[in-house]
DRENDO-1510 file (C-alpha; in Angstrom, 1 decimal, always signed):
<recs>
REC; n; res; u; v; w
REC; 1; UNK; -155.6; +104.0; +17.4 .
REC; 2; UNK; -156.4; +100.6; +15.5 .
REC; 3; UNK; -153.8; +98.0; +15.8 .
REC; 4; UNK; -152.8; +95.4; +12.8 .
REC; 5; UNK; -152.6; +92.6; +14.3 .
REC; 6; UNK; -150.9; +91.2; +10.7 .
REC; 7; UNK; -148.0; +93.1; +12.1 .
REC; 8; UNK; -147.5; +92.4; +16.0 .
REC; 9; UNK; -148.1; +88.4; +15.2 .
REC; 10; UNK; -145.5; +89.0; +12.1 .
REC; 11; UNK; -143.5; +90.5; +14.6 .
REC; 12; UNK; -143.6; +88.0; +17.5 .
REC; 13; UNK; -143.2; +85.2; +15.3 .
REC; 14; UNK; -139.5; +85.3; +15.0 .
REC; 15; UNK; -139.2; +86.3; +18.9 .
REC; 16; UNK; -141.6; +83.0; +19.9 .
REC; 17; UNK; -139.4; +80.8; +17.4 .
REC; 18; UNK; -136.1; +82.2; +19.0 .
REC; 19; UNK; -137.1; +81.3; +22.4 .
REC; 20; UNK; -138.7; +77.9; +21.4 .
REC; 21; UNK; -135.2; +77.6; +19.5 .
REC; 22; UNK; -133.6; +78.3; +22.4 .
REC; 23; UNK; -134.9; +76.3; +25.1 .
REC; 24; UNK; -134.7; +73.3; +23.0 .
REC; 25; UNK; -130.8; +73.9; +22.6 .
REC; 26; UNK; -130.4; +74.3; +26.1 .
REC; 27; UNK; -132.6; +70.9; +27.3 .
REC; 28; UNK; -130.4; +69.3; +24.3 .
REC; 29; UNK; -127.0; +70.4; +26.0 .
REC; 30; UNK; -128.5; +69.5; +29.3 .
REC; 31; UNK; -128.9; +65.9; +27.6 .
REC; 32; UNK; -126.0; +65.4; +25.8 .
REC; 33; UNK; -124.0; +66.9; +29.2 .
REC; 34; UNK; -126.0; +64.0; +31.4 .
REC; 35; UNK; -124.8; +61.5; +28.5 .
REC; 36; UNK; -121.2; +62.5; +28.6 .
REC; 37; UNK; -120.7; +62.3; +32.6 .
REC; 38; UNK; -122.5; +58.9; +32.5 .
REC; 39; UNK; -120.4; +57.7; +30.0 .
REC; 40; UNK; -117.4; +59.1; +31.5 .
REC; 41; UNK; -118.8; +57.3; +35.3 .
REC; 42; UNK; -118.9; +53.7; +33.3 .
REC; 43; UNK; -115.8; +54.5; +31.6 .
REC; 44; UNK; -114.6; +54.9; +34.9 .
REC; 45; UNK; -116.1; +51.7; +36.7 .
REC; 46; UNK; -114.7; +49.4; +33.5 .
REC; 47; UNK; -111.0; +50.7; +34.0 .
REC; 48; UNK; -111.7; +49.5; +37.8 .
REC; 49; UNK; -112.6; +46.4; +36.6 .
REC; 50; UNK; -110.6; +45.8; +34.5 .
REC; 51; UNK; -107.5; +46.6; +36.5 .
REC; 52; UNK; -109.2; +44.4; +39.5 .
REC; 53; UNK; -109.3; +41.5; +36.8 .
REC; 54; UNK; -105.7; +42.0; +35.5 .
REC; 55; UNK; -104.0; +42.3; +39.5 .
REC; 56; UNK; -105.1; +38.6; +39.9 .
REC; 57; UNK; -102.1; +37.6; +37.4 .
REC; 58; UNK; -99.9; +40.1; +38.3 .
REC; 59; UNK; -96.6; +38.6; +39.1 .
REC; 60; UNK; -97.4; +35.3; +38.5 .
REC; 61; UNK; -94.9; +32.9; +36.8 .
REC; 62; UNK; -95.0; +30.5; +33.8 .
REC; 63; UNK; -93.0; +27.6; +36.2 .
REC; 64; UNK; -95.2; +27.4; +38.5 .
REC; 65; UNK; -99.3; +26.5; +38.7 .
REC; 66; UNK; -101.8; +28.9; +38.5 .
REC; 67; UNK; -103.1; +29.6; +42.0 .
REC; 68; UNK; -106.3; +28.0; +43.0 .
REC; 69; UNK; -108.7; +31.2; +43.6 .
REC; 70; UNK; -108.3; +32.4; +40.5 .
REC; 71; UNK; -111.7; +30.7; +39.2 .
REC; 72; UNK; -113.3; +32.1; +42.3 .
REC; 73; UNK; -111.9; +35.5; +41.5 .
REC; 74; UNK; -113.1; +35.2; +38.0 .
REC; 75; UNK; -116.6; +34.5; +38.8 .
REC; 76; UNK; -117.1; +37.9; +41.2 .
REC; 77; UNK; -115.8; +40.1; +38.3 .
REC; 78; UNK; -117.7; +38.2; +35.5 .
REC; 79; UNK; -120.7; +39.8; +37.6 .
REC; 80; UNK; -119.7; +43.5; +36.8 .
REC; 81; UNK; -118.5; +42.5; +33.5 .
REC; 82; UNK; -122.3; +41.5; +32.4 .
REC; 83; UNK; -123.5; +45.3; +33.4 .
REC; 84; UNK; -120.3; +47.4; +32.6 .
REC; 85; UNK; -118.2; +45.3; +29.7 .
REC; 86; UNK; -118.9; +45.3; +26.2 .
REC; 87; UNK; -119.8; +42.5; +24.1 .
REC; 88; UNK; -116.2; +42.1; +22.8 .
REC; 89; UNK; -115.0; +42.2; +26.2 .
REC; 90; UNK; -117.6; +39.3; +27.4 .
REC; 91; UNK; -116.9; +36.9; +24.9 .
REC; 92; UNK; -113.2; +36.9; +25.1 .
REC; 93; UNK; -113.8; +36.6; +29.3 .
REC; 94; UNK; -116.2; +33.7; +28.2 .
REC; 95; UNK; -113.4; +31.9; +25.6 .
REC; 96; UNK; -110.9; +32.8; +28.5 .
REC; 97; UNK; -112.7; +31.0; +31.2 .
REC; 98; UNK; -114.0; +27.7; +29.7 .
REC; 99; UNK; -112.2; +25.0; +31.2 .
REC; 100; UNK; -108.7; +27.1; +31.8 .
REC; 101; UNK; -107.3; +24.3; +33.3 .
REC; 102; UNK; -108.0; +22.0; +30.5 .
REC; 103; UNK; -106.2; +24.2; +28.0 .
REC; 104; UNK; -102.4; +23.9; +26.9 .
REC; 105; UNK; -100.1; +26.8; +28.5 .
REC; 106; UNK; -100.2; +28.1; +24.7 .
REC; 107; UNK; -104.3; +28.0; +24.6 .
REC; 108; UNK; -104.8; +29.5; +27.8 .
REC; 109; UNK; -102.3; +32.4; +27.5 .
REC; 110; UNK; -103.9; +33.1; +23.8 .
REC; 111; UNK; -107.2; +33.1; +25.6 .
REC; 112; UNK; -105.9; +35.8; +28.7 .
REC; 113; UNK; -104.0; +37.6; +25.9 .
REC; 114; UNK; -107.7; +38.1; +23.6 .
REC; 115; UNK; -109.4; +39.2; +26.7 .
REC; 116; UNK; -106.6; +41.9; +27.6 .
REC; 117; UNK; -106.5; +43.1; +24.1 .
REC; 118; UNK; -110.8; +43.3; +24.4 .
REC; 119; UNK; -110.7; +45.3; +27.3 .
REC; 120; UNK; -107.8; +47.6; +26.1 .
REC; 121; UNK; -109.9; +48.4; +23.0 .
REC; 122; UNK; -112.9; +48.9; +25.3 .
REC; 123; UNK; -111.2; +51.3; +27.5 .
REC; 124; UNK; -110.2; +53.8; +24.5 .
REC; 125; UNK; -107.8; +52.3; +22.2 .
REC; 126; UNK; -109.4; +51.0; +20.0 .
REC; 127; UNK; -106.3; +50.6; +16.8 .
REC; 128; UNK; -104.2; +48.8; +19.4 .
REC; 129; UNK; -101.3; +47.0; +17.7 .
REC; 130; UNK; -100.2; +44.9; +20.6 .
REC; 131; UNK; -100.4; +41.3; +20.8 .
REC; 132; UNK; -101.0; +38.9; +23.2 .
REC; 133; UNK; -97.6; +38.4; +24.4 .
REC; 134; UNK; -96.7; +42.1; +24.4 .
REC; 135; UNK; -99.5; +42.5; +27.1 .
REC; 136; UNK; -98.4; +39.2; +29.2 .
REC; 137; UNK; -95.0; +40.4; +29.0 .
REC; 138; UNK; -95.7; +43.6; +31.4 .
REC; 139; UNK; -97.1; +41.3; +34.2 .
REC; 140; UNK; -95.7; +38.0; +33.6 .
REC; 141; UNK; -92.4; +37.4; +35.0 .
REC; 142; UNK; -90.4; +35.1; +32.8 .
REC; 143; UNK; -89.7; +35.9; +28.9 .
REC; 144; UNK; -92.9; +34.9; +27.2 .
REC; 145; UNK; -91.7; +34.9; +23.5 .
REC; 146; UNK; -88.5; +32.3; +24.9 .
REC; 147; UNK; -91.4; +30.1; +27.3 .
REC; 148; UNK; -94.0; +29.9; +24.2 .
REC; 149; UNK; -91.2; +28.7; +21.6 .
REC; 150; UNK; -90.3; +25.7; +23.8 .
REC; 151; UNK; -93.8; +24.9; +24.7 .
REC; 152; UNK; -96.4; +23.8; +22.2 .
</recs>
C-alpha cells in the first residue's frame, strides 16, 4: 500500500494550524488575565492611597489653622503617589503642595479641590461633574460655598 503523502500533510495542515491557533489563544488569555488582576491590584493600592491622603483633612475646619503635620504627611504619600498615581493625579498633588501656606484660603482649597477631582477621575470616574467645593463639602465641616463668598 503506497501512501500520498499530498494527502496526510493536506490533511494535518488544518489539525497543526488549529492547535498552533489554539495555544496562542490560551497564552493570550493567560496574558490579558495577568494584565487584568495587576491592574485591578494597583487599582486597589491607589484607592488606599488615596483615601490615606484624603483622612488627613477629614474633619478639619475652615476657622481654624491647618495642623502642622500635614506637610510631613504629604511627603510619605507623595512617595506611593510617584509609583501608583497617574500623571494627572501628580501634578495636581505637585500645584497642591507648593508653598500651601503661602496660598490664600481660596488658592489653597482650589488646589486640594484639583487634586481630589484628579484622583476621583483616576480611580474610575472619569466624566465626573463635581467641583471643587462639592468634594470639600463632604469632609469639611463649615459651609464652603458661604466661607468662600466672604473670603477672597
Amino acid at each position: 500500500m503506497n501512501i500520498d503523502w499530498n494527502i496526510v500533510i493536506g490533511a494535518s495542515i488544518p489539525v497543526i494550524l488549529g492547535g498552533v491557533g489554539a495555544y496562542l489563544g490560551w497564552l493570550y488569555k493567560k496574558e490579558h488575565e495577568k494584565r487584568v488582576n495587576l491592574e485591578s491590584q494597583v487599582q486597589e493600592e491607589r484607592k488606599k492611597l488615596y483615601f490615606e491622603y484624603i483622612d488627613i483633612f477629614k474633619g478639619i475646619s475652615l476657622k481654624k489653622p491647618l495642623p502642622t503635620d500635614i506637610e510631613e504627611k504629604m511627603k510619605s504619600i507623595a512617595i506611593n503617589l510617584m509609583f501608583l498615581a497617574s500623571d494627572e493625579v501628580i501634578k495636581a498633588f505637585n500645584f497642591a503642595k507648593v508653598d500651601i501656606e503661602k496660598m490664600s484660603e481660596k488658592k489653597r482649597l482650589e488646589a486640594l479641590g484639583r487634586l481630589f477631582i484628579a484622583m476621583r477621575k483616576d480611580i474610575g470616574y472619569p466624566k465626573t461633574g463635581l467641583d471643587f467645593i462639592d468634594l470639600h463639602q463632604l469632609i469639611i465641616k463649615d459651609n464652603l460655598r458661604d466661607y468662600l463668598s466672604k473670603v477672597e
